[in-house]
C-alpha positions in Angstrom: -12.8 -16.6 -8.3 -10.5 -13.7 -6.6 -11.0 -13.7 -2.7 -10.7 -10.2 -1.2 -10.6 -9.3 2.7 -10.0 -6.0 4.9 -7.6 -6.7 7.4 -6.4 -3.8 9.5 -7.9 -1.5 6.8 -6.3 -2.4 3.8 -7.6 -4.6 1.1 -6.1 -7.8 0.6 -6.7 -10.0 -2.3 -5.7 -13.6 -2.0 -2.8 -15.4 -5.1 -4.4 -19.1 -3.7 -1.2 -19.6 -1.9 -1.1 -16.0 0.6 -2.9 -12.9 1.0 -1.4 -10.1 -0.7 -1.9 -5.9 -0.1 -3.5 -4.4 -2.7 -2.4 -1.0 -2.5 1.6 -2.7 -2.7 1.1 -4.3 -5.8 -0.7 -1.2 -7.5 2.1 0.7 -6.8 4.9 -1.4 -7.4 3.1 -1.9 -10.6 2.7 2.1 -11.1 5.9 2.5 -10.5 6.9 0.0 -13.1 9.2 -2.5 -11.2 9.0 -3.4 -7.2 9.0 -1.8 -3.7 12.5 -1.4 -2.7 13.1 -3.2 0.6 12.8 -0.4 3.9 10.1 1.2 1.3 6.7 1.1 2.3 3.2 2.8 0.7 1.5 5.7 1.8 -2.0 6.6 1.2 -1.9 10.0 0.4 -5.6 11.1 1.6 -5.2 8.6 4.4 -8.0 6.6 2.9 -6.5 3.2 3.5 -8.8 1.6 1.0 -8.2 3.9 -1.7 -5.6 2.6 -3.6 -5.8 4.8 -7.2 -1.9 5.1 -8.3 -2.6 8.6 -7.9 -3.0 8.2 -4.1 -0.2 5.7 -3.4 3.4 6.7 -3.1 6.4 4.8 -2.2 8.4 6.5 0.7 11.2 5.3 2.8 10.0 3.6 6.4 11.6 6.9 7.9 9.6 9.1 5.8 6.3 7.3 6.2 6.6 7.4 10.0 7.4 11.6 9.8 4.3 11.9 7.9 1.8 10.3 10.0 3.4 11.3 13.1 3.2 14.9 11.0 -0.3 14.5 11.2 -1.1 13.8 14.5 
């Protein structure tokens, strides 16, 4: 049975062995490979919970931070 949790507003679901982000493994699934390291996901809507492919893109750590701080 798959364990799921919220923690700081993202799901998690748990391999048995850690606690993994769900919206990170749809996209790096989406995207057909992995989440280059300095990469990080961004919600497009803001909806941390939402985590269609369609809402998730991969973005540089610099990037990510100009968009939220964009929409502050």
């Amino acid at each position: 049975m798959a364990k799921f949790r919220i923690n700081n507003g993202y799901k998690q679901y748990s391999t048995g062995n850690s606690w993994q982000y769900t919206h990170r493994t749809v996209a790096a699934k989406a995207s057909g490979g992995t989440i280059p390291k300095g990469y990080e996901v961004h919600h497009k809507n803001c909806v941390k919970t939402d985590n269609r492919p369609s809402n998730l893109a991969i973005v540089s750590k610099e990037t990510h931070h100009q968009i939220h701080n964009k929409n502050k």
